[in-house]
N, C-alpha and C positions, 0 to 999 in steps of 0.2 A: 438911770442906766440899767436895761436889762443885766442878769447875772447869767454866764456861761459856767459850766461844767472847763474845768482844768485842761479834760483830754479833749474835748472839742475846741478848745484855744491851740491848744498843740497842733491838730489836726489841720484847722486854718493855716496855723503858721507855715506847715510842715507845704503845706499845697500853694498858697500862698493866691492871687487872684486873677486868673488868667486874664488873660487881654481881651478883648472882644477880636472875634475875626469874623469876615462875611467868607461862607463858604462858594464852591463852585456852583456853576449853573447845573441843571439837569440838562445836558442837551446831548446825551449818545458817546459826547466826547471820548476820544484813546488818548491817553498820556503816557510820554516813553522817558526815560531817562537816559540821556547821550552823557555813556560813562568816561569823553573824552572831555568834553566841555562844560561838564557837571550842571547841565541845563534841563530844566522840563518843556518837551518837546507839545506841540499837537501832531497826531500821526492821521494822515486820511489817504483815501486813496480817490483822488480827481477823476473826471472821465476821462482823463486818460490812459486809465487802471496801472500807472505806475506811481508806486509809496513816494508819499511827500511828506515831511515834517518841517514845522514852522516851531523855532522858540516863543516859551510863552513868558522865561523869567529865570534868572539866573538864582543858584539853589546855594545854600548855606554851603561851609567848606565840609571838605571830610568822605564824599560821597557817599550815596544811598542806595538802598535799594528793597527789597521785602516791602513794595510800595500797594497801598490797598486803598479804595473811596467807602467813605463812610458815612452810610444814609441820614444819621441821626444831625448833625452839622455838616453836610455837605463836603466834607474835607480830605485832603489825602494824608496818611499813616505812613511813615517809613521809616526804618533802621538805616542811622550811621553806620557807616561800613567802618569808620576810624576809632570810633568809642560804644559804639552798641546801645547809642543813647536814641531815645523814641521822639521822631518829631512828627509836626504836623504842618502841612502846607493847605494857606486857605486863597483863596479868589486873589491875583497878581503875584503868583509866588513867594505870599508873606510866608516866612518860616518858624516855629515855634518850636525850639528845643524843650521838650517834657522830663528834659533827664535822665540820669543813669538808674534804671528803674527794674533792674538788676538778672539782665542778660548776663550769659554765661561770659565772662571776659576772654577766653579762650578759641570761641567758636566764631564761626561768622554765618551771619544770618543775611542771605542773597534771596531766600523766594518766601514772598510773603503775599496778603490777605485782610480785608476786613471781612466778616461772618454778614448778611443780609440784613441782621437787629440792629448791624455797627455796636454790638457791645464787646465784639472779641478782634484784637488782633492777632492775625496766626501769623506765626514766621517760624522755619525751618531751620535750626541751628546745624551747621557741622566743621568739624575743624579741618586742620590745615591742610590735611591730604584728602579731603573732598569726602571723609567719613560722615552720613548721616547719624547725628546723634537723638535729635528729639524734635520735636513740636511745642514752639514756646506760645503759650494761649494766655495773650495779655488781656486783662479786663479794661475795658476800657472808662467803665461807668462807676467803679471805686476809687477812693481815692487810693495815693500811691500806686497805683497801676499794679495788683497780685499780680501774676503769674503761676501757670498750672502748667508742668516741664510732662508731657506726651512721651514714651519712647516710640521710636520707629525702629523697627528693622527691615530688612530684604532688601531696603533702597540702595540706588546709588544718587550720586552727587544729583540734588533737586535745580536746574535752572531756574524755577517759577512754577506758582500755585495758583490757583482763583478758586475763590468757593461758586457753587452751583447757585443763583438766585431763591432756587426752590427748593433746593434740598437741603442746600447748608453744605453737601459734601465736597471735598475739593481736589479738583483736578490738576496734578500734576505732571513736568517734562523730565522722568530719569534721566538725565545727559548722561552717563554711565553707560548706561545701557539701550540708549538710544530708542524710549518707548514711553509712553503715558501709561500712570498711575494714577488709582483712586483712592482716594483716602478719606478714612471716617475721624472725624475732628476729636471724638468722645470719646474714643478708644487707640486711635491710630491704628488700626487694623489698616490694612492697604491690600489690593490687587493691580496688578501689572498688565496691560496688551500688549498686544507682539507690535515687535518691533516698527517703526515709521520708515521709510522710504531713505538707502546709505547716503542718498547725495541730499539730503535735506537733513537741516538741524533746527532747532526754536530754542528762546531765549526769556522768551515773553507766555503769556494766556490772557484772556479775557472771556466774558459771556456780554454781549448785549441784551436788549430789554427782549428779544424772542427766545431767548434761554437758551440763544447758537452758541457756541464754543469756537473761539478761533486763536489764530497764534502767530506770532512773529517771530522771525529768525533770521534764517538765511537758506539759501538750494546751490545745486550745482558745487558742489563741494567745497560752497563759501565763498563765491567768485562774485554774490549778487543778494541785495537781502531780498525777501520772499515774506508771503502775505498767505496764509494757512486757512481753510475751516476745517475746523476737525471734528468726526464721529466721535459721541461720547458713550457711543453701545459698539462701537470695533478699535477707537484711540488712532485713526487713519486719517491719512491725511490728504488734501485736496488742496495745489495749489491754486491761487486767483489771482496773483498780479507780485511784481518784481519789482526793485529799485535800486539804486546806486546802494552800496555796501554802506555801513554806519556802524557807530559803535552804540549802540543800545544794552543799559544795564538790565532796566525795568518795564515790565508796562503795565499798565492800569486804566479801568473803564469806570464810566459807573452807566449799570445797564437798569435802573433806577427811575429810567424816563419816557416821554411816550413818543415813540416812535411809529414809522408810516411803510407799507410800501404798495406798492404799483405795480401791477403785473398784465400784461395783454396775452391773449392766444388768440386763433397763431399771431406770433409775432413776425412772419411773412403770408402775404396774401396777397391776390389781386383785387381791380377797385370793384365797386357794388356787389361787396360783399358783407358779410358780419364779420367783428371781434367781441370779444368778451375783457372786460377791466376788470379787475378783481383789486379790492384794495383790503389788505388787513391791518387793522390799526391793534396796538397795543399799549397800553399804563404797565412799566413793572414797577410802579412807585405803590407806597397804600395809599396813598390821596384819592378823592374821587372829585370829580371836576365834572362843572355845571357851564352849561352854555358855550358849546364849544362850535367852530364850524369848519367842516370840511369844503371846498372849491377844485374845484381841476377843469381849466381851461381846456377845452379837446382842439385837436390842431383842428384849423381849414378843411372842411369839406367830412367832418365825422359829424353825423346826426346820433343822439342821444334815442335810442329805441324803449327799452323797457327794464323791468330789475328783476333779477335771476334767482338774487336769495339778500336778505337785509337784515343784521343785527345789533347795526347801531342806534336802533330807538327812532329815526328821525325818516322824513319821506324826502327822497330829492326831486330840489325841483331846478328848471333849466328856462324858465320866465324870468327872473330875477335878474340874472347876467345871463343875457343870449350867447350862444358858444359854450355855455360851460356849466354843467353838476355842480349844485348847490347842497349842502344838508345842515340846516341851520339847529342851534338847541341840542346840540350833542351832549348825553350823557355819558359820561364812560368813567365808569370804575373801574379796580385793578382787576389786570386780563388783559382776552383778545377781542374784537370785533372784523367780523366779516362784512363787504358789502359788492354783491358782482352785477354790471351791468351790461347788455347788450348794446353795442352800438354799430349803426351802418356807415359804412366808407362808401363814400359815390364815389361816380366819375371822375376821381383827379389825376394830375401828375405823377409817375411814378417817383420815387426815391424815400427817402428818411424823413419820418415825420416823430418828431419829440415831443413829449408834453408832459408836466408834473403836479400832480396833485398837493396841496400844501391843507395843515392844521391849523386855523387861528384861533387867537383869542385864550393861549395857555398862559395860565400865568407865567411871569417875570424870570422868576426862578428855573423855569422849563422853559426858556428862550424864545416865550412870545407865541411864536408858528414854530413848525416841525415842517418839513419839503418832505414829500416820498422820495423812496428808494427803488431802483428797478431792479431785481433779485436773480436775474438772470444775468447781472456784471459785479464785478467785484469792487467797483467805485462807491463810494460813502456817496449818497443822496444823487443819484445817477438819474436823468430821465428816464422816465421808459420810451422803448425806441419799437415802432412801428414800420417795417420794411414793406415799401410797397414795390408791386412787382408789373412792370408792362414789356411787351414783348415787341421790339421791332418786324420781326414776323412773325406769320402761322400758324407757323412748322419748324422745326426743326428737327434735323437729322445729326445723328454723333455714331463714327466708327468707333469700335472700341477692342482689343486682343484682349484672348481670357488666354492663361497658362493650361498645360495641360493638368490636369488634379488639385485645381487650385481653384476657388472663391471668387466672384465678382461680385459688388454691391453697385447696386445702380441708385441714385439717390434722387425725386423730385420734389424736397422742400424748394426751391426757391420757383416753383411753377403753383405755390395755394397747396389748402390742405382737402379739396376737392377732389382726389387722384383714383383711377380704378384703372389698373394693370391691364395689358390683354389677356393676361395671366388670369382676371379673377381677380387678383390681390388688393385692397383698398389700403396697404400699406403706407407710408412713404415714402419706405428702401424698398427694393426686391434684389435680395439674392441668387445669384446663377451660376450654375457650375457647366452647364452646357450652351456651343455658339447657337446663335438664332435670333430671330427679331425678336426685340419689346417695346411695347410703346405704353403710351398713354395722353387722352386727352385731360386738358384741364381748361376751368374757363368758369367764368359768369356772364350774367347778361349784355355785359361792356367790353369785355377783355375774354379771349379764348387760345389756345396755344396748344398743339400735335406732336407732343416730343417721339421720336423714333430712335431705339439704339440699337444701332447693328453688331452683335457680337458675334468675333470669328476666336473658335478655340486653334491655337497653334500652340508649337514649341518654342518656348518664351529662349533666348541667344543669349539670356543673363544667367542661364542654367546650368549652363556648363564654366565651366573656370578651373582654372590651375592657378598653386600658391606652391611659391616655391622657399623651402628653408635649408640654410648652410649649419651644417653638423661637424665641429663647433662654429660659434659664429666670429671665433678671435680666435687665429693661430702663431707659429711662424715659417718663415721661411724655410725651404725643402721639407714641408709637412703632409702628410695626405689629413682632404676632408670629403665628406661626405654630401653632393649635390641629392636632396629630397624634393620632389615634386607629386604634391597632391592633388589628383586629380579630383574632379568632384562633376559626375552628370545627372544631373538631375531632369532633364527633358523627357524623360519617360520614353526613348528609343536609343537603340546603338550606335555609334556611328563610326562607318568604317574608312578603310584605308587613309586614314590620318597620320600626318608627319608631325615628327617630335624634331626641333631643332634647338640646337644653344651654343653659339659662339664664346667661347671661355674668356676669358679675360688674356694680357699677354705673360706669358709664363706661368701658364698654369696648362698641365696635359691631361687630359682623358686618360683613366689607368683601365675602368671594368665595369658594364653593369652589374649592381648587385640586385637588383629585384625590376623584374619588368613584366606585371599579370597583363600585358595588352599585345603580347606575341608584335609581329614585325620582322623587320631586319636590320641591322646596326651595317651603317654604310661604313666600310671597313677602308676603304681608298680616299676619304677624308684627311687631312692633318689629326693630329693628335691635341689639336685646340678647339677642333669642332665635334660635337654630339650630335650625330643624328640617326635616330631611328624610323624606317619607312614602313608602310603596310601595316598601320597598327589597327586596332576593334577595342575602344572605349566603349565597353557596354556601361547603362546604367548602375549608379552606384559611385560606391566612393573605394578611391585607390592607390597605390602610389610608386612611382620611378622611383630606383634611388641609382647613382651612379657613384664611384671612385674618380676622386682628381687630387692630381699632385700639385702642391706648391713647389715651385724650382726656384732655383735666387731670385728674388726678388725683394725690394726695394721697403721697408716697412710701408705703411700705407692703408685706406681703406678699400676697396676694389667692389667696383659694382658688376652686377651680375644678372642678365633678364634673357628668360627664355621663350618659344613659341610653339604652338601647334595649327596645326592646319589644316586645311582640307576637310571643311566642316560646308554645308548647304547653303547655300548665297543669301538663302532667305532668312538663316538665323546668324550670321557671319560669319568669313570664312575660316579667322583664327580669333585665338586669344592667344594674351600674352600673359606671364607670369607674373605673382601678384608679390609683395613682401607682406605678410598679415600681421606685423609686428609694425607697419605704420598705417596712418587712417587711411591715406590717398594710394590709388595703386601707384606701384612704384616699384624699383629693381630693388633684388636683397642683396645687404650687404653684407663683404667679407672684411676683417679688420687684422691687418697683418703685422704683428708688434716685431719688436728687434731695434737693435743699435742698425744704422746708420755705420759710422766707421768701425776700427778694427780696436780702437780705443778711445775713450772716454774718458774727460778729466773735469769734478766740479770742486768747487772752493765753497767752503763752508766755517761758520765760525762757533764757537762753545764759549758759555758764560762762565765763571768759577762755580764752583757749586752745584751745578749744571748740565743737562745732557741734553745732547739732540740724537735725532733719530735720522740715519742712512737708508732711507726707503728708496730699494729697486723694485719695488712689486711690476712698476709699469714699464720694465725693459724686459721682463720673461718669466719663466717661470720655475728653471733648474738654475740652482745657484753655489757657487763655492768660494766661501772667503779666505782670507789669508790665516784666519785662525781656525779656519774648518769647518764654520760652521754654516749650511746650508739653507738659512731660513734667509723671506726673501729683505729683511730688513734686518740695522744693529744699531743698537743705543750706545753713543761714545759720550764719556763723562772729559775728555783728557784731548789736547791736538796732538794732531797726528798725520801720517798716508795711513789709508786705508785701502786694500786692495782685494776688487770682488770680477771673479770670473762668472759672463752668463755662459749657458751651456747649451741654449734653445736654438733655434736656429743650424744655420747650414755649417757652421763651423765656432768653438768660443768667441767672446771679444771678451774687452779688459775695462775695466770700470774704475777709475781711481777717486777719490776725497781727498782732496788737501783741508783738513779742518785746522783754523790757528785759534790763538784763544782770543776772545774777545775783552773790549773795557769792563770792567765790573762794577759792580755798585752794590751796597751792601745800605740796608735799614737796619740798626738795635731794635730790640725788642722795649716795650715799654710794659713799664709793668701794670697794675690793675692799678684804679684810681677809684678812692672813696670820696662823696660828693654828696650834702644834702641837697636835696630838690629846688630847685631854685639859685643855687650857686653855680657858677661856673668854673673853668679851670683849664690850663694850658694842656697841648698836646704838645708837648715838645720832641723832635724828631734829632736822632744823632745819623749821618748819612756821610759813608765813604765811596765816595765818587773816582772811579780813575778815569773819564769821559770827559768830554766837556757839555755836553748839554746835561740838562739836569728837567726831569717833568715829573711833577708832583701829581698826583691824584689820589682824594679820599674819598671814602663812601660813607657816608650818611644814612642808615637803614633808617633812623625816624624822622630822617629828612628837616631841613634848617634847624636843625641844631647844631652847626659848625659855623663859626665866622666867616672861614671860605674853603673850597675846596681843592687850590690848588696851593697853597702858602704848607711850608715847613711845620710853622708851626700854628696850628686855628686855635683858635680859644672857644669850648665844648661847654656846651648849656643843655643837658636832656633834664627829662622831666622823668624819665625812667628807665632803667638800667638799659644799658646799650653797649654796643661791639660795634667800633668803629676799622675801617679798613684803610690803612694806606696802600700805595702803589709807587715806587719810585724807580724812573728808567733812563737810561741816556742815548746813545745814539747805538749802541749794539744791544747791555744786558737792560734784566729788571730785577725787583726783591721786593717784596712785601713784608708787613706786618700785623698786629693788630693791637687795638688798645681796647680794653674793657672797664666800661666807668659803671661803678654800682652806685646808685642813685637811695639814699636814706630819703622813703614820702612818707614819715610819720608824721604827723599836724602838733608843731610842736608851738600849739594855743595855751596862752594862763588867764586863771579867771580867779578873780577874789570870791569868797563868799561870806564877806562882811566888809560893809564900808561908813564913815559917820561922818555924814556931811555940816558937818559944823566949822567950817570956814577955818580951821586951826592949819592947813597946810597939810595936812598929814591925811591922808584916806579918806579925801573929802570927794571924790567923783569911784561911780563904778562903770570899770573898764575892761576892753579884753587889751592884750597885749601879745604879738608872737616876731621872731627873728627875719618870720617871712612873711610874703607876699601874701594878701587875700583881698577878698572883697565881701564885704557883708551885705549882704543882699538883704537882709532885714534882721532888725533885732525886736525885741519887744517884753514888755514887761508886765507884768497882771499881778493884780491884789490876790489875796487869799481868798476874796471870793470872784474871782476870774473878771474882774475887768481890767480892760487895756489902760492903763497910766503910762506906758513910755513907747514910743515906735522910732525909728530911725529905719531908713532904707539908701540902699547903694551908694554908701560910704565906703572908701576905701580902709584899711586898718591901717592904721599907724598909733605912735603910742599918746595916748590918752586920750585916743579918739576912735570912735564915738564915744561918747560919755556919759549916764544919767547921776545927776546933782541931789536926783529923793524928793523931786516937785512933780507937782501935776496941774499942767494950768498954771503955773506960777506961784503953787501953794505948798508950802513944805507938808510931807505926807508924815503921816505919825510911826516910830518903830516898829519894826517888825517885819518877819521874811514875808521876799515875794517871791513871785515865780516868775524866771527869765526862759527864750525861747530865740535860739539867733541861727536864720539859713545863711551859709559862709562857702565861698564861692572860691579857692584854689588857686594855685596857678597852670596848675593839670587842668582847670576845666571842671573837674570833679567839686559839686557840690554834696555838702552834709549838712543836717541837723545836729544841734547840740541842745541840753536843757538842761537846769538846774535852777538853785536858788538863792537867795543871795539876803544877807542880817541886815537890815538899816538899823542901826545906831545913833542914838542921840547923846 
């Protein structure tokens, strides 16, 4: 038997021998963690370019997150969110708890990282009110997992990290502050970009194998989750595709692999013409791979012409398989490769023609083949898509109105990229600020098309508008308010002798105008409900009406209100009508007129002992006088009672009464604090004075099933560590709470002999552990003084005088003398320890 060194037996035991696990493939993969159903997702985005996730395997209890892939074993890294313990998920969501490897118990670790070596896991610790505290930088390739604690400052609360493939540094989402940070792993240095986009938030980060950066979240102020790439030299952002809302904790890639993509210019054109393919392959693995092939089928009617520029080592050839680019013997090392070629589209059909180029022959581990990706869609492995264009006729002709001082873009991508303006221009927009003809021919040998666009500059009728606002917008009855109407002409001429009209609501009178820059005359032989001013001069610019109107008795309510003008040039139309700009759609602005109804008010209300409710008149007015004087618009009453409240708003007082009586009460004792070792349980027993008849019980559970139930008087309470439990007890009017607080004693109250003499006398003849509670030995083990193993036992429960060693090995009694013992012992918290010592054989 070889001889081990003492500490490297400990060290064994301490680490003990991991399982074997197959890790994931290399294949591009995103993994998310749905922090509702505690499952790992697949995240892709279909050609339909809206987010889809498929389960791939339901995840240990506890939830995770600070999830990272890690090259060296293919595996994913993540923090229990419940114990801060490090696990590892390999190929079908096998889970490998690593243990409490001594995260801060305090903090919670949400965004996390494996380093590009996979020798580091980074995970960002901060505690309960969203405080960044450090940078926990776990070793992965040591035993016991060190850790090296980073501080961070400037941050706010980290959604998610990813380190940079190539740099190592890692990019972070401030959800705080609503912006990307970068940070250096070796120092935590950090800098900040300006802010992302207010109705977009992320959740997530990744980098693929082209060292893109991209992010998951949500947009629209959360209404829809969203699919990101982001600038890693501005931290901006660029939506690409949408999907139903989800609850995603994590996400994680591994960009590790080799990936493809596909690219065409133009991607609109007419037929017998050229396109150019360009495909760039990429390895971000270190592997280098031998005999590789590339193939891409070309649709129907595309001939294969010539090669533009070629850095994949190999020549294509298109004899092999007719229709399609071959490049057989690919070498590719880590890196990119470029490869672009010329092809001719004859004479075909117009519409969508698809085709995808694919990698064979990668090894196993990297999923066989790789499909290209088309880079101008946001869909994970997308065709690329060829838009061909035929014209039913000639010619064609398009009218089009330019505003006055305003921009037109005329646009002819979908006519080929062959375009010369009459202008001159070989663009594919032209910009015009002035009316007049443009055209442009375009065409090839098969296909030709005359586009003509006739632009007439006028005064665009969407330029002038009126928006009317009520000054206040909630009054009451016999009030004046103030009608504001902004005008706004922006047509770039005056226009004159326009009427202003506005039919008032009923009981409401015209009192005065108070501002009117547009001269006129106020038709004065009107009623006192209609507003109309004639002969007016809206020059350009912006300006505004304001009028005086009274409220007269009137009825509380909301009261709409929409006015007009007129006498505008038939060609830009004749009025407009007034807009509310406080809703999306035009629409009338409303008046909201508060008040009692009768001349008195009576509500019934009821108070619990102990107890107060509150008399809120806020929503009958706004001057207030109670029977005890005091003018605020609300009163806290502890006691029943009348209460009597005069409003004052309005055309004349009214009278507001409360009948408050007292209600059934119900009352919980206090319970006092309860001491408990870990592992025991104990009653919560509740004393409850009820004058109701119904009776409903509710407790709170903050560390969750450790109560027998939680609607019963009294549950019988099993934590594992100190806890504040909450009752609730109500009947059919009052309620009363309390709380109970159980301190929980977790000290490991284990006994271990250290001499035993196994000579068959009854007395001290086995060595054992022994303790009052609950464990599990996970392994024990025993070693000579010159370190070899003579005793092992593994996931034994503890009970008393078991497990046991007798002083044999092999079935031979061993000779006196200490050994050395080593046992990993496994809680009923979950919490594993080592213990070591040594122990006398006796003969």
């Amino acid at each position: 038997m070889s001889k081990k060194t003492i500490s490297q037996l400990l060290i064994f035991c301490i680490l003990g021998t991991l399982s074997a696990q197959t890790g994931f493939r290399r294949t591009g993969q995103v993994y998310v963690i749905d922090k509702d159903e505690n499952e790992l997702l697949d995240y892709t985005i279909p050609s339909s370019n809206s987010i889809k996730v498929s389960p791939l395997g339901s995840l240990s209890t506890g939830g995770f997150d600070a999830m990272g892939f890690r090259t060296t074993d293919n595996c994913l890294y993540a923090i229990c969110v419940a114990n801060n313990h490090l696990f590892r998920f390999s190929a079908g969501v096998v889970s490998e708890d690593l243990g409490n490897i001594g995260l801060t118990p305090n903090l919670y670790y949400l965004a996390g990282d494996v380093s590009p070596d996979g020798r580091f896991h980074y995970s960002v610790g901060a505690d309960a009110g969203g405080h960044v505290v450090h940078l926990a930088k776990i070793d992965l390739t040591s035993s016991g997992f060190p850790i090296q604690f980073i501080n961070l400052s400037g941050l706010g609360l980290l959604s998610d990290i990813t380190c940079d493939p190539q740099t190592g540094k890692l990019y972070g989402f401030d959800h705080d502050n609503h912006r990307m940070v970068l940070i250096d792993p070796v120092t935590g240095v950090n800098q900040s970009f300006p802010p992302i986009g207010f109705e977009n938030d992320i959740y997530g980060l990744y980098f693929d194998a082209f060292n893109d950066l991209y992010a998951v979240g949500n947009t629209l102020g959360g209404i829809v989750d969203a699919y990101f790439m982001m600038d890693k030299n501005t931290g901006k952002e660029t939506r690409l595709a949408t999907g139903a809302l989800s609850r995603i904790a994590d996400v994680a890639s591994c960009p590790y692999s080799v990936e493809l993509t596909c690219d065409v210019s133009p991607g609109n054109n007419l037929p017998c013409t050229d396109a150019v393919f360009t495909y760039n392959l990429v390895n971000g693995s270190n592997a280098t791979f031998e005999g590789l092939e590339l193939v891409h089928k070309l649709p129907n009617g595309f001939t294969f012409e010539s090669v533009l520029s070629n850095s994949f080592g190999a020549i294509p050839d298109t004899s092999a398989n007719p229709g399609a680019i071959t490049l057989s013997n690919i070498k590719l090392s880590p890196g990119s490769r470029q490869l672009s070629i010329k092809v001719y589209v004859g004479d075909i059909p117009k519409g969508k023609y698809n085709s995808q180029a694919v990698i064979n022959k990668l090894p196993d581990g990297y999923g066989s083949c790789c499909l290209s990706n088309y880079p101008k869609l946001a869909g994970f492995e997308d065709s690329t898509v060829f838009n061909l264009k035929r014209f039913d006729q000639d010619s064609l002709h398009f009218n089009l109105l330019l505003c006055h001082g305003e921009t037109l873009e005329l646009e002819s991508g979908d006519y080929g990229d062959n375009i010369v303006w009459n202008t001159g221009s070989d663009k594919p927009n032209l910009l015009v600020q002035t009316g007049g003809l443009y055209s442009f021919t375009s065409g090839s040998t098969c296909e030709q098309v005359y586009v003509e666009h006739e632009v007439t500059s006028v005064s665009c009728p969407y330029t002038i508008e009126m928006k009317h606002i009520i000054e206040p917008d909630s009054t009451f009855a016999c009030s004046e308010v103030i009608f504001n109407f902004y005008v706004n002409n922006d047509s770039g001429e005056p226009r004159y002798d326009i009427t202003f009209y506005d039919e008032l609501p009923a009981g409401f009178s015209f009192l005065s105008v108070l501002k009117n820059p547009y001269g006129g005359t106020v038709d004065a032989a009107n009623s006192d409900s209609i507003i109309r001013v004639q002969h007016m001069t809206i020059h350009p610019g912006r300006d505004t009406l304001r009028f005086l109107v009274r409220l007269n008795q009137i009825p509380p309510g909301t009261y709409k209100n929409r006015a007009r003008i007129t006498g505008f040039p038939q060609i830009i139309g004749p009025l407009r009508l007034s807009d509310d700009p406080k809703t999306v759609q035009p629409d009338s602005s409303r008046l909201i007129v508060k008040g009692i109804i009768q001349d008195s008010m009576l509500f019934h209300e009821k108070v619990c002992p102990n107890a107060s409710i509150v008399l809120d008149a806020s929503y009958l007015g706004q001057s207030f006088l109670w029977e005890n004087g005091s003018t605020s618009s609300s009163r806290e009453v502890i006691s029943p009672g009348i209460y009597f409240l005069s409003v004052l708003d309005g055309c004349e007082p009214r009278t507001v009464m409360w009948d408050v009586a007292g209600a059934m009460g119900i009352e919980v004792e206090p319970i006092l604090p309860i001491m408990l070792h870990q592992g025991d349980s104990t009653v919560l027993h509740t004393v409850i004075h009820n004058e109701g008849q119904d009776l409903d019980i509710q407790w709170h559970d903050p560390a969750m099933n450790t109560l027998s139930c939680l609607q019963c008087p009294d549950p019988v309470a099993k934590p594992l560590h100190n806890n504040v439990y909450s009752v609730i007890v109500s009947n059919e009017e009052c309620s009363d709470t309390t709380i109970a607080e159980l301190l929980v004693d977790d000290s490991r109250r284990l006994y271990f002999p250290n001499a035993f003499s196994p000579n068959d006398d009854g007395v001290n003849d086995r060595f054992y552990f022994s303790s009052p509670d609950y464990a599990m030995i996970l392994s024990l083990s025993v070693f000579d003084r010159w370190g070899n193993l003579v005793f092992l036992r593994e996931k034994i429960e503890l009970q008393p005088g078991h497990p046991f060693w007798d002083g044999t090995f092999e079935g031979k009694l061993l000779s006196p003398g200490v050994y050395f013992w080593c046992a990993k012992i496994k809680f009923i918290d979950d919490d594993v320890q080592v213990f070591t010592g040594d122990i006398t054989l006796l003969r």
